[in-house]
C-alpha positions in Angstrom: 108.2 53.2 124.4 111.2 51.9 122.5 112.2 48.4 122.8 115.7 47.8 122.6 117.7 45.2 121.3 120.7 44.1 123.9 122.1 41.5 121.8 125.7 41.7 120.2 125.0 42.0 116.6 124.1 39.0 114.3 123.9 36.9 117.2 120.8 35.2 116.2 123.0 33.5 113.8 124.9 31.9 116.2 126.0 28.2 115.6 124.0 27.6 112.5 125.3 26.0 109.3 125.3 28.1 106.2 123.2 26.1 104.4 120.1 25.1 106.8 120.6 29.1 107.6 120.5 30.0 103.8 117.7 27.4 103.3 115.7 28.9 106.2 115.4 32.5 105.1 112.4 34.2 104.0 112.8 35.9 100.8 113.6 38.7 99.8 115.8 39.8 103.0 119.1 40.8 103.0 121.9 39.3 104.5 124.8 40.7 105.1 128.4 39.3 106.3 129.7 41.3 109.5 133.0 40.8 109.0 132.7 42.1 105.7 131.2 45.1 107.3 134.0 45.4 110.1 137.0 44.8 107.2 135.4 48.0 105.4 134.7 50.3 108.3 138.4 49.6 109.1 139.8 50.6 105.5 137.3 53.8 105.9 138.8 54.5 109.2 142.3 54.2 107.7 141.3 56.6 105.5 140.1 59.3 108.0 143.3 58.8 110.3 145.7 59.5 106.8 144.3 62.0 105.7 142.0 64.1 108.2 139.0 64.0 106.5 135.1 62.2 108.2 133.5 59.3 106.4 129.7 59.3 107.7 127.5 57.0 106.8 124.9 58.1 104.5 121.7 56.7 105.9 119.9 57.0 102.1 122.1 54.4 101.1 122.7 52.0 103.9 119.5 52.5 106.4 120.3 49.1 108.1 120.0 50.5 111.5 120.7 47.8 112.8 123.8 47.3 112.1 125.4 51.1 112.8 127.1 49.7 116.1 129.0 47.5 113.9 130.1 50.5 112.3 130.0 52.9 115.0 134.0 52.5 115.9 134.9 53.2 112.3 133.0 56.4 111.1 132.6 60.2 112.1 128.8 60.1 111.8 125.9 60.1 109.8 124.4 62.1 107.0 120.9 62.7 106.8 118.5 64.4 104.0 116.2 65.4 106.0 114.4 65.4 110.0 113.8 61.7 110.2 117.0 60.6 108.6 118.7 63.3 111.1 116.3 61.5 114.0 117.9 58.0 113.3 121.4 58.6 113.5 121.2 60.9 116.8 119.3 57.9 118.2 121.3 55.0 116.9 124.4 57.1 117.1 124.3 59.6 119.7 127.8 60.1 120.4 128.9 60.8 116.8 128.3 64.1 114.0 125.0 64.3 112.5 124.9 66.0 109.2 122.0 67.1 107.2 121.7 68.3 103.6 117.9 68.7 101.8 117.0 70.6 99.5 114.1 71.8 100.9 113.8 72.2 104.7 110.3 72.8 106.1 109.7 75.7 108.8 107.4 73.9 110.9 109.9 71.4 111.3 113.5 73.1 111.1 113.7 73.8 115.4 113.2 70.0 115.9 115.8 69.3 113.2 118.2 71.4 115.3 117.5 68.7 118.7 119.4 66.3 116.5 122.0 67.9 113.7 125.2 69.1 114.3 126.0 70.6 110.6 123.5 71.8 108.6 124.1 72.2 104.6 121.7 74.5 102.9 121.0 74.7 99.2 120.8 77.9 98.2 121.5 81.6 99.6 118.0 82.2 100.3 117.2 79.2 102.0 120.7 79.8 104.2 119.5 83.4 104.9 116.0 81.5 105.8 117.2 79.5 108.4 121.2 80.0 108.7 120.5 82.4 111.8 118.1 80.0 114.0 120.5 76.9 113.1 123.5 79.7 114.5 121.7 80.5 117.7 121.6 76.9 118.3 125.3 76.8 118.1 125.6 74.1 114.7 127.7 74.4 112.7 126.0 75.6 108.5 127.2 75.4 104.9 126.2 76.6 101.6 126.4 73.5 98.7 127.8 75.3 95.5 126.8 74.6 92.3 129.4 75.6 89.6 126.5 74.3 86.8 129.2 72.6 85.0 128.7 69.1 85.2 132.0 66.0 85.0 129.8 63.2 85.1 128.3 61.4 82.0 125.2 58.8 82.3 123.5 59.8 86.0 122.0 62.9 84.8 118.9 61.8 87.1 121.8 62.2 90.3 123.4 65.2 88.7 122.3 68.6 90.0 124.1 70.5 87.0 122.0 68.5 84.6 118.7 70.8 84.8 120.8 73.9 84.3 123.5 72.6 81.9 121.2 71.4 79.2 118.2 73.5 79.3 119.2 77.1 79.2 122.9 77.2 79.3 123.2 81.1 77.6 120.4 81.9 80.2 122.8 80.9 83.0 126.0 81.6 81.7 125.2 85.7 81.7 123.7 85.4 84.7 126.5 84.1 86.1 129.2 85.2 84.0 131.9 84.1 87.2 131.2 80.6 85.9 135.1 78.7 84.9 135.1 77.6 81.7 134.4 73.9 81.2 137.5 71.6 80.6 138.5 70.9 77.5 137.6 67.2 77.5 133.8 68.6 78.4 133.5 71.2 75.9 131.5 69.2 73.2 129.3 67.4 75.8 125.8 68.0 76.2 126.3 68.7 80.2 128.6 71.3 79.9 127.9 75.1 79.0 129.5 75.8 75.5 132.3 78.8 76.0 
């Protein structure tokens, strides 16, 4: 059984000083200013009402549960990378998008991922052939991430999924995928981008 917190957010802090508060913590913890939080979410919802496009959260980097009905009023949704990320937002956020991306989705696990996503995003043609039709019949919506394996990043290789590809067998790639654009010019004598 879940228990659920009632409380307005932060209101344990309620009435305290800053410094008996600051002096009281355990360490390490985080603490975070909901105000802070509020001012962002509304310059990311100004964003989305300008110009159309969703903000969701990406649970990887900001898994502070707790605080997504702070954020709730200012963001589409939430991304996931995989079934328990996915789990989280539907639960915390049930009445906003749920996305997923992963690299590798598991079979044994894929129809309970389709209880809580709304979009899928699958990582290569085989894998949306794999399971493209199941997450259709359950009426989400898929996509296919494309990798032009030309890299415009410098110094996050370790983030960068061109990286692998770009540096190791770049003539390899290049003929067998000769619809690969050119690099730009600024590119051309980095070690992340395919020589011409």
């Amino acid at each position: 059984m879940r228990c659920t917190d009632t409380r307005p957010p932060f209101a344990g802090l309620h009435g305290k000083e800053l410094d008996a508060l600051l002096a009281a913590l355990p360490t390490p913890c985080y603490l975070l200013d909901e105000a802070r939080l509020r001012r962002n979410g509304e310059i990311l919802l100004g964003v989305q009402q300008r110009t159309g496009c969703k903000i969701l959260l990406a649970q990887k980097a900001f898994s502070n549960f707790g605080c997504y009905p702070v954020l709730a009023p200012y963001l589409a949704g939430t991304e996931a990378s995989g079934l328990y990320e996915s789990r989280l937002g539907k639960e915390e956020l049930p009445e906003k998008e749920n996305h997923v991306f992963c690299a590798a989705y598991r079979a044994n696990e894929f129809d309970e991922l389709l209880q809580y996503a709304d979009h899928i995003v699958f990582n290569s043609p085989r894998q949306l052939a794999k399971f493209g039709p199941a997450a259709k019949a359950a009426g989400k919506s898929v996509g296919l991430r494309v990798n032009p394996e030309c890299s415009t990043q410098e110094g996050h290789e370790i983030y960068d999924p061109c990286w692998t590809a770009c540096t190791s067998t770049p003539s390899a790639s290049r003929t067998l995928m000769p619809w690969l654009p050119p690099c730009p010019p600024w590119k051309k004598r980095s070690a992340t981008c395919f020589p011409k």
